[in-house]
VODO-287001 format. One line per 10 residues: number of its first residue (from 1); for each residue x, y, z of C-alpha. Coordinates in Angstrom, 3 decimals, decimal comma, padded with zeros to 6 digits. Layout:
N
NUM	X Y Z; ...
***
This chain:
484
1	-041,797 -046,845 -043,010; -044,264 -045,601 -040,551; -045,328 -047,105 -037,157; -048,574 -046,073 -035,127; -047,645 -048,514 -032,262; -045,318 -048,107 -029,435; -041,825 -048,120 -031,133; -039,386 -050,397 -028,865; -035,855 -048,336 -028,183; -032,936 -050,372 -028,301
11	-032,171 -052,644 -025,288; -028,862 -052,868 -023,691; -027,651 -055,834 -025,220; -025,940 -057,768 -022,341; -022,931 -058,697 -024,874; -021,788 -058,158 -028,389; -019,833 -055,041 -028,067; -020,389 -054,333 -024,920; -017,184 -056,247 -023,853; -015,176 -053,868 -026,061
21	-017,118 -051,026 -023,626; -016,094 -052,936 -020,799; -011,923 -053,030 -022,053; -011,726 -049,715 -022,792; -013,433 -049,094 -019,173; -010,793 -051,254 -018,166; -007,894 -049,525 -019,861; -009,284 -046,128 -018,560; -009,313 -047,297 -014,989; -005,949 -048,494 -015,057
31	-004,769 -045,211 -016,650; -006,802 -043,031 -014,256; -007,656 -044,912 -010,724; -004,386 -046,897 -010,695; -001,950 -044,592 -011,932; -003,371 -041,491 -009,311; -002,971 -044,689 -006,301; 000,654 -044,742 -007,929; 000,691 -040,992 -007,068; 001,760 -042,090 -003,706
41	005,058 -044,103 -004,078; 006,031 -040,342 -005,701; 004,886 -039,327 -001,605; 007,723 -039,510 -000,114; 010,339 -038,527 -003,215; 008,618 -035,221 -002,985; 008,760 -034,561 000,226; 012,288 -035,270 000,576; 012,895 -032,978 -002,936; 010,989 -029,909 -001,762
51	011,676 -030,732 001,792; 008,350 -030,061 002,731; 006,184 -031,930 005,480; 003,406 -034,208 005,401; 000,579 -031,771 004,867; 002,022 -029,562 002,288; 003,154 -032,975 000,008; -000,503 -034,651 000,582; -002,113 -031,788 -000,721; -000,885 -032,761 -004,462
61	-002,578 -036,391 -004,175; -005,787 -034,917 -002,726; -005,966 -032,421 -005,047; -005,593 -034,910 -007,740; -008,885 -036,938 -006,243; -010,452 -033,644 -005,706; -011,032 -032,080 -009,148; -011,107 -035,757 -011,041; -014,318 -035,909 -008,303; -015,627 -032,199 -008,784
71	-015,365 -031,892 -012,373; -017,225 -035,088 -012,895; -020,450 -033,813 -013,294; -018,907 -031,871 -016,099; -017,756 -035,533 -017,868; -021,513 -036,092 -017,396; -022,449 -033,268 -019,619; -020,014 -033,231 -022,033; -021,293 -037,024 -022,878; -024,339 -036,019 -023,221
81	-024,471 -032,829 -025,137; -021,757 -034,552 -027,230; -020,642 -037,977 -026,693; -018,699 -040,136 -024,110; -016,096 -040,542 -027,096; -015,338 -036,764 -027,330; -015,606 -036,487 -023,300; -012,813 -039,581 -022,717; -010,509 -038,359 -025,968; -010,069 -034,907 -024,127
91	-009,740 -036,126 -020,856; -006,994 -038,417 -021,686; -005,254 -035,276 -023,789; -005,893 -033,376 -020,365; -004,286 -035,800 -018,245; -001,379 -036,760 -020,952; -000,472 -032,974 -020,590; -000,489 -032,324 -016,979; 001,751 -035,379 -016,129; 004,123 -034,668 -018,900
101	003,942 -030,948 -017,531; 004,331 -032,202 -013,918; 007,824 -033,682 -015,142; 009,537 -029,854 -014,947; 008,415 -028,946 -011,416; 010,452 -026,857 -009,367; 007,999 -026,386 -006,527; 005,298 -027,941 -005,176; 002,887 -025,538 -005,739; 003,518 -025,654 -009,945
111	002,578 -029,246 -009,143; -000,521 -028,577 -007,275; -001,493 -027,255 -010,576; -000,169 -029,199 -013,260; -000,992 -032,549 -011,321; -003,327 -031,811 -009,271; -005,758 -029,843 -011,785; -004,993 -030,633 -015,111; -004,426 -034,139 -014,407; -007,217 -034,036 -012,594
121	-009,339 -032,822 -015,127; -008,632 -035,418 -017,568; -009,209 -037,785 -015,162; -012,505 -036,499 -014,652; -013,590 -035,929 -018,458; -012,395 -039,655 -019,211; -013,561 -041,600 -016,430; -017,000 -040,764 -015,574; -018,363 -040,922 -019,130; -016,569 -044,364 -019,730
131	-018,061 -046,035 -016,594; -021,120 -044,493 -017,258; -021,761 -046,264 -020,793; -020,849 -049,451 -019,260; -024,108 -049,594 -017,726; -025,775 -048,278 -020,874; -024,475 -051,748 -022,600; -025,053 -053,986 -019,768; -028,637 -054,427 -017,628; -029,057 -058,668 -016,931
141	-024,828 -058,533 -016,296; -024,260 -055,159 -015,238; -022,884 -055,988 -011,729; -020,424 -058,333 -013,256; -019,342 -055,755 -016,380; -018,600 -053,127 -013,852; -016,800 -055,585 -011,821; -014,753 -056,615 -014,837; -014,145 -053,047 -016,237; -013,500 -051,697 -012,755
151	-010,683 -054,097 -011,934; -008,649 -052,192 -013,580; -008,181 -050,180 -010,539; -006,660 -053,327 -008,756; -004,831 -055,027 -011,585; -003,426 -051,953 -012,569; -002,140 -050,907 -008,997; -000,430 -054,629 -009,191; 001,255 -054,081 -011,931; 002,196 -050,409 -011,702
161	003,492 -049,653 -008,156; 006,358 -051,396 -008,619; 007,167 -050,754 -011,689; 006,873 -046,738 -010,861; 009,474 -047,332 -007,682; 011,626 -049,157 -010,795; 011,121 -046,118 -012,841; 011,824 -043,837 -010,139; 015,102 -045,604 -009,100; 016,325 -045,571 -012,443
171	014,798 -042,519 -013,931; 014,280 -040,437 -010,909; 010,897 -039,239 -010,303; 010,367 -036,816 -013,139; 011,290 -039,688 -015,846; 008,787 -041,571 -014,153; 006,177 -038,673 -014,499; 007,260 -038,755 -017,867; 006,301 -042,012 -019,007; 003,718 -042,315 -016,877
181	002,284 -039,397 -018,945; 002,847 -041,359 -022,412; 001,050 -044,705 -020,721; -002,351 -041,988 -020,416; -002,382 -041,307 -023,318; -004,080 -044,508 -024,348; -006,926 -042,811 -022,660; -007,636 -041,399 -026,296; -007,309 -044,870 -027,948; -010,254 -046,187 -025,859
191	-012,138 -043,147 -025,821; -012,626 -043,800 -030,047; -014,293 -047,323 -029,125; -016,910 -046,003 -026,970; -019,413 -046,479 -029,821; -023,166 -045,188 -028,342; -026,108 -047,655 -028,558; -028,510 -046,549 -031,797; -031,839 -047,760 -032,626; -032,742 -051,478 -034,019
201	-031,895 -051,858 -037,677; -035,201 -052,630 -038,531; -035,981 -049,017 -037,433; -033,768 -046,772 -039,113; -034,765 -043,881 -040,954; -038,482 -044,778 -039,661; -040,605 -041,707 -038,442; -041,593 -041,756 -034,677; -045,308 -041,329 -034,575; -047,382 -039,014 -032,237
211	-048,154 -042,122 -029,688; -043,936 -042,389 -028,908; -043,736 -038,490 -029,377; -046,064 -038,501 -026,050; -043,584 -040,083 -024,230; -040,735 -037,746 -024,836; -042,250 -034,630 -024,745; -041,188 -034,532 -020,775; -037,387 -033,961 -022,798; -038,627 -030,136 -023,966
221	-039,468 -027,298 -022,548; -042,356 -026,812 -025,455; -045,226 -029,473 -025,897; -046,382 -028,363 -029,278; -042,886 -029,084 -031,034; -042,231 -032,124 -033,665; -039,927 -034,756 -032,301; -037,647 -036,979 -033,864; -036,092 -039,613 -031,399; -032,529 -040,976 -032,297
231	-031,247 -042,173 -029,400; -031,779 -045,067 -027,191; -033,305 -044,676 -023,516; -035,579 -042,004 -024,620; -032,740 -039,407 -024,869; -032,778 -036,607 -027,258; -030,301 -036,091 -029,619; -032,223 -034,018 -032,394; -035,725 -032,338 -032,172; -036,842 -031,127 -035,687
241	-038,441 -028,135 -034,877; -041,543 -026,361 -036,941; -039,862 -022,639 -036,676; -036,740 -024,318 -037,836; -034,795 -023,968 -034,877; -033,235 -027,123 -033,248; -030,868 -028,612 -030,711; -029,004 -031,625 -030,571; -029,926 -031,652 -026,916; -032,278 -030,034 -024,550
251	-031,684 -030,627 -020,575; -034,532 -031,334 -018,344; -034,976 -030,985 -014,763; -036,444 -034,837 -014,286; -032,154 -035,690 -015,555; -031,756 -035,082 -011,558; -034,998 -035,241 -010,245; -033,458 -037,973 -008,442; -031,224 -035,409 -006,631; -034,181 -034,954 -004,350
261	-035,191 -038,233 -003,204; -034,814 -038,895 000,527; -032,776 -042,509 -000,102; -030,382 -040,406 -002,544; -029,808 -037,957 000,152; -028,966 -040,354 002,633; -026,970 -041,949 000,519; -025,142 -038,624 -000,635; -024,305 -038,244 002,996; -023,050 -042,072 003,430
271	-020,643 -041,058 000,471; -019,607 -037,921 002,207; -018,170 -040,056 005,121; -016,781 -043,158 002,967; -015,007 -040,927 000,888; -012,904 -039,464 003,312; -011,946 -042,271 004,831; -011,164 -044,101 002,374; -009,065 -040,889 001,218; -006,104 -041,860 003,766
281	-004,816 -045,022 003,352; -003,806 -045,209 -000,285; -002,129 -042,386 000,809; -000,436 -042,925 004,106; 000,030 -046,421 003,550; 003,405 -046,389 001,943; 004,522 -043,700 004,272; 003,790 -045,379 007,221; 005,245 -048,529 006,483; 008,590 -047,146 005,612
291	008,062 -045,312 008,821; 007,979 -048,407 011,174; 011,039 -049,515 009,221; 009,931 -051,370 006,237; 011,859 -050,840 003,086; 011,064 -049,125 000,216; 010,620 -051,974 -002,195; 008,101 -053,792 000,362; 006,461 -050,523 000,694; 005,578 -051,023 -002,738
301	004,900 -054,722 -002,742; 001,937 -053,375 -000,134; 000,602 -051,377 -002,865; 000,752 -054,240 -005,173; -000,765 -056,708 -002,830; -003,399 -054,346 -002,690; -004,030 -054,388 -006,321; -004,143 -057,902 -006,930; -006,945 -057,929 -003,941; -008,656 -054,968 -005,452
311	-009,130 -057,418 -008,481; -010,425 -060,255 -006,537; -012,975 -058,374 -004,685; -014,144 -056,459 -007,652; -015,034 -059,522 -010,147; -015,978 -061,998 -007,251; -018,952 -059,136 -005,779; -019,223 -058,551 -008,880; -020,240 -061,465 -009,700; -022,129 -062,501 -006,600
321	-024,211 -059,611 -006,819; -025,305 -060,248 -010,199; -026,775 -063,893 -009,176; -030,768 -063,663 -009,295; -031,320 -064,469 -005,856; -028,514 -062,045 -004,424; -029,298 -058,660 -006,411; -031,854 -057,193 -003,736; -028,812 -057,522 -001,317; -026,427 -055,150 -003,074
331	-026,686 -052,401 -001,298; -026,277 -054,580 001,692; -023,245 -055,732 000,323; -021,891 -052,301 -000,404; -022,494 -051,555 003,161; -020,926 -054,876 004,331; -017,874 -054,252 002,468; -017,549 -050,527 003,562; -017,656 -051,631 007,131; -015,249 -054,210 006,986
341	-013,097 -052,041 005,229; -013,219 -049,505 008,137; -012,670 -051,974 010,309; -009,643 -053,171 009,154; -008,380 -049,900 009,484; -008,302 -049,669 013,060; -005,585 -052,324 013,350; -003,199 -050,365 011,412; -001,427 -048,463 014,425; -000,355 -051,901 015,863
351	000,458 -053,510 012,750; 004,624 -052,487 012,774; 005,923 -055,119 010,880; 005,734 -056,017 007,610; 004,623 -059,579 007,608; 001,479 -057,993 009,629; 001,043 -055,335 006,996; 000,305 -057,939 004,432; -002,882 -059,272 005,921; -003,999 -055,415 006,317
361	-003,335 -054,998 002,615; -005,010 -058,580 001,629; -007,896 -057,106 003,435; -008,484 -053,571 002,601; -007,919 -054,501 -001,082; -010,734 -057,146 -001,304; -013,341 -055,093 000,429; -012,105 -051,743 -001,382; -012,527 -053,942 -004,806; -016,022 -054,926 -004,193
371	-016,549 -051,218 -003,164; -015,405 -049,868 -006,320; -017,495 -052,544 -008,175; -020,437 -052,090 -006,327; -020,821 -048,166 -006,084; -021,939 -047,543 -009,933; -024,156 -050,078 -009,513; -026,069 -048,989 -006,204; -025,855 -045,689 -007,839; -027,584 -047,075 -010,993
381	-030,562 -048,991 -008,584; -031,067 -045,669 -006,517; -030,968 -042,903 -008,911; -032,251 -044,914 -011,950; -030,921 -047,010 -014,968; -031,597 -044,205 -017,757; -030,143 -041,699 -015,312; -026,440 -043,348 -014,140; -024,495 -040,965 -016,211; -025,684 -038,009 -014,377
391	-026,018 -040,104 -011,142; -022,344 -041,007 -011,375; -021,711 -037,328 -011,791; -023,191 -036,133 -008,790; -021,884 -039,192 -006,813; -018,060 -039,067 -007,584; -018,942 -035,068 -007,016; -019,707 -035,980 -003,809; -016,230 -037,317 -003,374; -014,662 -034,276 -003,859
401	-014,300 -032,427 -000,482; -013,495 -035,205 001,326; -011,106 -036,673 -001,054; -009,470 -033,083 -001,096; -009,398 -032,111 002,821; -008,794 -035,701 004,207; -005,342 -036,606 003,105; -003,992 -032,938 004,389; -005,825 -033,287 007,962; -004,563 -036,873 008,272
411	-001,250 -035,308 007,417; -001,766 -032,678 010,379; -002,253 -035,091 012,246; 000,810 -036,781 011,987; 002,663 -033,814 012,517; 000,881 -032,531 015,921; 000,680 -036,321 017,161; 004,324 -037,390 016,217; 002,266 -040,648 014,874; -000,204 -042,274 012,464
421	-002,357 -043,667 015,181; -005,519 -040,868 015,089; -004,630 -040,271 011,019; -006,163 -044,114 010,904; -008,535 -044,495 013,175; -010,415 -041,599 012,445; -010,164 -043,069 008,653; -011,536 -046,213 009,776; -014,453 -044,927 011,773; -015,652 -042,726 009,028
431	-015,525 -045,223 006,829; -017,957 -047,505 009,196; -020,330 -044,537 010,146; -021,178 -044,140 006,712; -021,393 -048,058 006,166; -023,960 -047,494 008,720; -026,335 -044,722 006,421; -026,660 -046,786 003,574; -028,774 -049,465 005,036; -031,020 -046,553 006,603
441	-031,388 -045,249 002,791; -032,173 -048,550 001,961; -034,874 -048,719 004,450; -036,162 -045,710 003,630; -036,058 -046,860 -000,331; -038,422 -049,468 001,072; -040,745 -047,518 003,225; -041,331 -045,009 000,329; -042,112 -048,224 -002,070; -044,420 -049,417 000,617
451	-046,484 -046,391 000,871; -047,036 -045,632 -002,827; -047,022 -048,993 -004,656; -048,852 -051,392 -001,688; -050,076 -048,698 000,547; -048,997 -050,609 003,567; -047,808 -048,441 006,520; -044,102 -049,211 006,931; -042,498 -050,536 009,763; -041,463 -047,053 011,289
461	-038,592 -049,827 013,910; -035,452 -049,948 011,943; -033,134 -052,208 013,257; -029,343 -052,848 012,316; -028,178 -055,509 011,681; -025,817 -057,938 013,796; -023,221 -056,592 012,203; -023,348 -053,016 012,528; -023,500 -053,969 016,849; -020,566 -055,826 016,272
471	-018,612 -052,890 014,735; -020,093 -050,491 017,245; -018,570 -052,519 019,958; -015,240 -053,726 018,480; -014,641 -049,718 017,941; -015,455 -048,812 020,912; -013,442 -051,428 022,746; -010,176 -050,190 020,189; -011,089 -046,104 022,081; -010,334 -047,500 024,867
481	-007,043 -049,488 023,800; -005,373 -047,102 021,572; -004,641 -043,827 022,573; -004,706 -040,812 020,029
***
């Protein structure tokens, strides 16, 4: 059957399977996110086994964050020269291996490689590609799907942290690596149910006339060739070609011609500086706490109590976000909860106790939630719907420096300072600096939209809002209190 009209591409259908997308998103983030926030109950077991310090041991967790962030872009393209299935099923194998691998260390240095980059790898082949299709499935709900499929993070940090300082007790800290590395491995059990979206029934096997061929040709490097769309979104999975050559996929520049918009950049940068502060605390959490003389096991309730607020804050802004009269305000809301989460941080050097640790963790695990939640999403409304895979690629690239050269300076830190005061607080004012660039990309989002769509000269006075002078002056108050 032949059409000379527009042909509609398949819609993300809001439902149906998309829930299964969402669970195995789910299972992925509890077997990626959670299980590398585990990584730091194993902190301290390390450093007392290699008798290293503080810098040398926090290089394994931020090398772990590091190349799951770099090699993200490579998730990205593996999806879509292939498929997210084939990206996720390798990734888990990846990961699988280089925890099972991590299990025979003798040094820390075999585990900055087994751990840190294989494991990391996985992480980055499975995860990027699975939150990615989320969004593919999900356009009227998305905000609430990714704050579903991305509370994995928190629910699985609940559940896991103290079951790894069980494991660890009874097993030591290589049969915990162990079995940790068997629980990944359902990685490749999800990564078979991330089915892609196809065209409409109604339009199978139907020829794509001239008038749709128009719109794809921007896919090709050569106008004149014969196309034959079979993927949703305007993607190209097979071009029949007159000279009989053809590939399954053909990479264009306009894939990241969102790389050089001005509110990208800005928001690139904002990323830069949220990333590294949020780098420290899952890290140094534990450690400090045990530190000021909290025990083990309520070092790990911390983590725990951090989960189960990571969940909260992830479906609730999820949620809220997705409300009709709310979803101009998410970015807003990704910079609210970025700030507060900064915030919070400063009170961490006179928190010493651990009923005064809780309220620190209650806090820092809502806002991180809706942070987590929220990011794809802003990603998605910045860079473009038919674009988040390769958005998400370049964003959780981003991360990588930071998350890899944070943890080991807020370990130096520590060691030249004798305490965790300046490993914080420079966390926490990172975190609200870059809080404070994503409202400017926002505005400048807005002034661009102005100019080319109405015309209308922008407001060139940017003002911040209450907020922002409230954080200003609450940090600057805490330079003068706390010394570093």
């Amino acid at each position: 059957m032949h059409h000379n009209s527009k042909v509609p591409l398949v819609k993300p259908p809001d439902g149906g399977w998309g829930w299964v997308i969402v669970v195995s998103c789910f299972i992925v983030t509890v077997c990626t996110r959670a299980v590398s926030r585990c990584f730091s109950i194993f902190f301290m077991e390390f450093q007392n086994y290699f008798a290293q310090d503080y810098a040398m041991t926090a290089w394994i967790h931020s090398t772990v964050d590091c190349t799951t962030m770099m090699f993200a872009p490579v998730g990205s393209i593996i999806s879509n020269r292939y498929s997210s299935r084939a990206s996720v099923v390798l990734g888990g194998l990846l990961a699988s291996a280089g925890l099972i691998l991590s299990s025979f260390a003798n040094c820390l240095e075999y585990l900055y490689l087994s751990l840190g980059v294989l494991t990391g790898c996985g992480y980055a082949l499975a995860y990027t590609p699975s939150v990615a299709i989320v969004g593919e499935y999900f356009h009227k709900r998305k905000a609430m799907a990714y704050g579903i499929a991305m509370s994995g993070t928190g629910i699985g940090t609940f559940v896991l942290a103290p079951v790894v300082q069980l494991l660890i007790e009874k097993y030591s800290w290589r049969g915990a690596l162990l079995i940790l590395g068997g629980l990944v491995l359902n990685i490749c059990a999800c990564g078979a149910l991330l089915r892609p979206l196809t065209l409409a029934d109604n339009l199978t096997g139907s020829t794509v006339t001239e008038k749709v061929t128009e719109e794809c040709t921007y896919k090709v490097q050569h106008d004149d060739l014969p196309l034959h769309c079979s993927a949703p979104h305007s993607v190209l999975t097979k071009i029949d070609c007159s000279d009989q050559q053809s590939c399954r996929y053909c990479p264009s520049y306009q894939e990241y011609a969102f790389l050089l918009t001005p509110d990208f950049l800005v928001f690139a940068v904002s990323v830069l500086f949220l990333a590294y502060g949020c780098s420290t605390p899952f890290v140094y959490l534990i450690p400090y706490a045990v530190n000021v003389g909290v025990s083990q096991q309520q070092a790990a309730f911390l983590m725990s109590i951090l989960g189960i607020m990571d969940i909260i804050g992830t479906i609730s802004f999820g949620w809220i976000t997705d409300r009709r009269c709310l979803k101009k305000y998410r970015r807003f809301c990704f910079f609210l909860t970025i700030g507060l989460d900064g915030f919070s941080s400063l009170f961490i050097p006179i928190l010493k106790t651990f009923p005064l640790l809780v309220p620190y963790a209650f806090c820092y695990g809502y806002f991180d939630g809706a942070y987590v939640a929220l990011l794809p999403v802003v990603t998605s409304d910045i860079a473009g719907h038919d674009f988040l895979s390769s958005g998400l690629g370049i964003v959780y690239f981003i991360h990588a420096i930071p998350y890899l050269i944070g943890p080991p300076i807020a370990g130096w830190l520590v060691n030249t300072t004798g305490t965790y005061t300046a490993a914080f607080f420079i966390s926490g004012l990172s975190m609200m600096f870059g809080s404070l660039l994503v409202p400017s990309a926002d505005w400048i989002r807005s002034c661009r939209n102005s100019v080319k769509v109405q015309g209308v000269k922008p407001d060139l006075q940017f003002r911040f809002p209450p907020f922002t002078l409230v954080v200003l002056l609450t940090a600057q108050s805490w330079c003068d209190l706390l010394p570093i």
